[in-house]
N, C-alpha and C positions, 0 to 999 in steps of 0.2 A: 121660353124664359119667363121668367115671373115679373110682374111689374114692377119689383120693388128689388130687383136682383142687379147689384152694381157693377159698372162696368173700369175698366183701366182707372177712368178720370177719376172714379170714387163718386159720380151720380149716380141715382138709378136711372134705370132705363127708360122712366116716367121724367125724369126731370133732363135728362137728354133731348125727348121729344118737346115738351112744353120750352124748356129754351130755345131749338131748332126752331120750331113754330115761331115762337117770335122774333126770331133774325132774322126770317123771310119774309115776314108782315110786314115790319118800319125795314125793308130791303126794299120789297114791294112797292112799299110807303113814297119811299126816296125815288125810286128810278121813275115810278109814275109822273110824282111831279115833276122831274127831271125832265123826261118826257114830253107833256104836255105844256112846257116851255118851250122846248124847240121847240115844236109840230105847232104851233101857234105864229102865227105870221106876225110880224112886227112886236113879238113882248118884251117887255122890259119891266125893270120893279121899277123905274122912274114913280108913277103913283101910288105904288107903293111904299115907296122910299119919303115921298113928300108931304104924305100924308102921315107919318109917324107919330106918334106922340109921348110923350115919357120924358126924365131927365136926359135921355139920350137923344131926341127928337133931332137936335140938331148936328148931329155926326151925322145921323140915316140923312136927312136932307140937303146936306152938305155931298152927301155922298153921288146925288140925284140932280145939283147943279153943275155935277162938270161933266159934260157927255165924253172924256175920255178917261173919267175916273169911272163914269156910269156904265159905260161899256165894259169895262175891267168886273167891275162888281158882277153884272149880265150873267157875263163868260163864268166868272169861277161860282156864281150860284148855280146856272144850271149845269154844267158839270158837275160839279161840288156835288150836285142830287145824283146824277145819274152814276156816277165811279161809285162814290157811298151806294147807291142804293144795289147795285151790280155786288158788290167787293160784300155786302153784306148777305144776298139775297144767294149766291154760291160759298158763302164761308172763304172767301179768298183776302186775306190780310185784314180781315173782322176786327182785331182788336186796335189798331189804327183807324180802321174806317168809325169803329164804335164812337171815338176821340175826336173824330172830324165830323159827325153827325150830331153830336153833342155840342158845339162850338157853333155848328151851321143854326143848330135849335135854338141856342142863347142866344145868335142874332138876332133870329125872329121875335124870342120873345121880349128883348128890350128891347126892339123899335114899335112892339105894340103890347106893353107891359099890363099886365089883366090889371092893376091896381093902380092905376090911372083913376082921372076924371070922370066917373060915370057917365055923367052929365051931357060930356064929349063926346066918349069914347060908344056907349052905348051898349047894347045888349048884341054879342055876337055869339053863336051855336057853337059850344066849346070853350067859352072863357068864362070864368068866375071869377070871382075874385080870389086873386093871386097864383091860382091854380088855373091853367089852359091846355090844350092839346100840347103845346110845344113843348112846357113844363114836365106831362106828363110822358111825353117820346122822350124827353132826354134822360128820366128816372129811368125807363125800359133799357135805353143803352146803358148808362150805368151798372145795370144788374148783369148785363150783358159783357161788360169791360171785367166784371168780377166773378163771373160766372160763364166765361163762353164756353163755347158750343162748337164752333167751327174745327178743332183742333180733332174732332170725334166725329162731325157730319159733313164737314164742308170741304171744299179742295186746300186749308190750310194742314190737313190732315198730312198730304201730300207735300209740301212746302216745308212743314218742322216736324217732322216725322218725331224728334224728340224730345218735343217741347215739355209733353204731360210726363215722360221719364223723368226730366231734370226737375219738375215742379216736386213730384213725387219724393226725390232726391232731396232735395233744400226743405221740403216742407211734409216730413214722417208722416204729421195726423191725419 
C-alpha cells in the first residue's frame, strides 16, 4: 500500500501509524508512572501535594492534610496512571481513558501552574512559562479524543466493531 492510501477511517495510513505511535507513548507515559508508584515503597504525593503552589495551592494541600482524604487521592492517582496508561497503550476504551488522562494532567498542572512565582517556583526541566510537559500531554490527548486511533489499531476495534460505520453514516465528508 502506498503511504498516502486511505483506509475505512478516512486517514491514510501515515496518519494511522503516527496516531497509534502516540497512544502508546503517553499509554507508556501513564502506566510507567503508575508503576513506579507502586514498586516504590512507602509513596505518597503528600509532598507533593504540600508543596504546591498556584491559586490552587490550597485545595492540593488540603488534600495532603487528611491522611484518609490522602490515602483516597494515593489510590485513584496511582491507578488513575496505570488503567489510563494500560486502556491507552492497547487501544482499549482510548476515548474515555483520553478524558481521564486529560483531567489527571490538569491536576498536575494546577497544583504546580508553570506561570507562578518564578522566584518560588524556580527553573524545573520542562516548564516554561505557561507551557509544561503536562500542558503539552494533555494537547496530545486532545488530538487523540479527536482523532483516535484505537477503533483501527487497538482492541476497541473489537469492542465497537461499528463505531467508524456510524461515524461514516452521521458525518458523509
Amino acid at each position: 500500500m502506498k503511504h498516502n492510501t486511505r483506509v475505512k477511517s478516512g486517514y491514510s495510513n501515515v496518519q494511522v501509524v503516527a496516531l497509534t505511535i502516540l497512544r502508546v507513548l503517553i499509554g507508556w507515559h501513564f502506566l510507567y508512572e503508575g508503576l513506579v508508584k507502586i514498586y516504590t515503597p512507602g509513596w505518597t504525593a503528600k509532598s507533593y501535594l504540600l508543596a504546591s503552589v498556584g491559586p490552587f495551592s490550597s485545595v492540593f494541600k488540603a488534600l495532603a492534610e487528611s491522611a484518609s482524604v490522602l490515602q483516597i487521592a494515593d489510590f485513584l492517582n496511582v491507578w488513575g496512571l496505570i488503567l489510563i496508561g494500560l486502556s491507552l497503550f492497547v487501544g482499549l476504551f482510548s476515548r474515555l481513558s483520553n478524558w481521564f488522562g486529560i483531567a489527571l494532567l490538569a491536576f498536575y498542572y494546577l497544583s504546580y501552574p508553570p506561570f507562578a512565582d518564578l522566584a518560588t517556583s524556580g527553573y524545573v526541566e520542562g516548564n516554561y512559562w505557561i507551557v509544561n510537559r503536562n500542558l503539552i500531554e494533555m494537547a496530545a490527548l486532545f488530538v487523540l479524543v479527536m482523532f483516535p486511533s484505537s477503533h483501527i489499531t487497538g482492541l476497541d476495534r473489537f469492542i465497537f466493531p461499528d463505531q467508524e460505520k456510524d461515524k461514516l453514516v452521521s458525518n458523509p465528508h
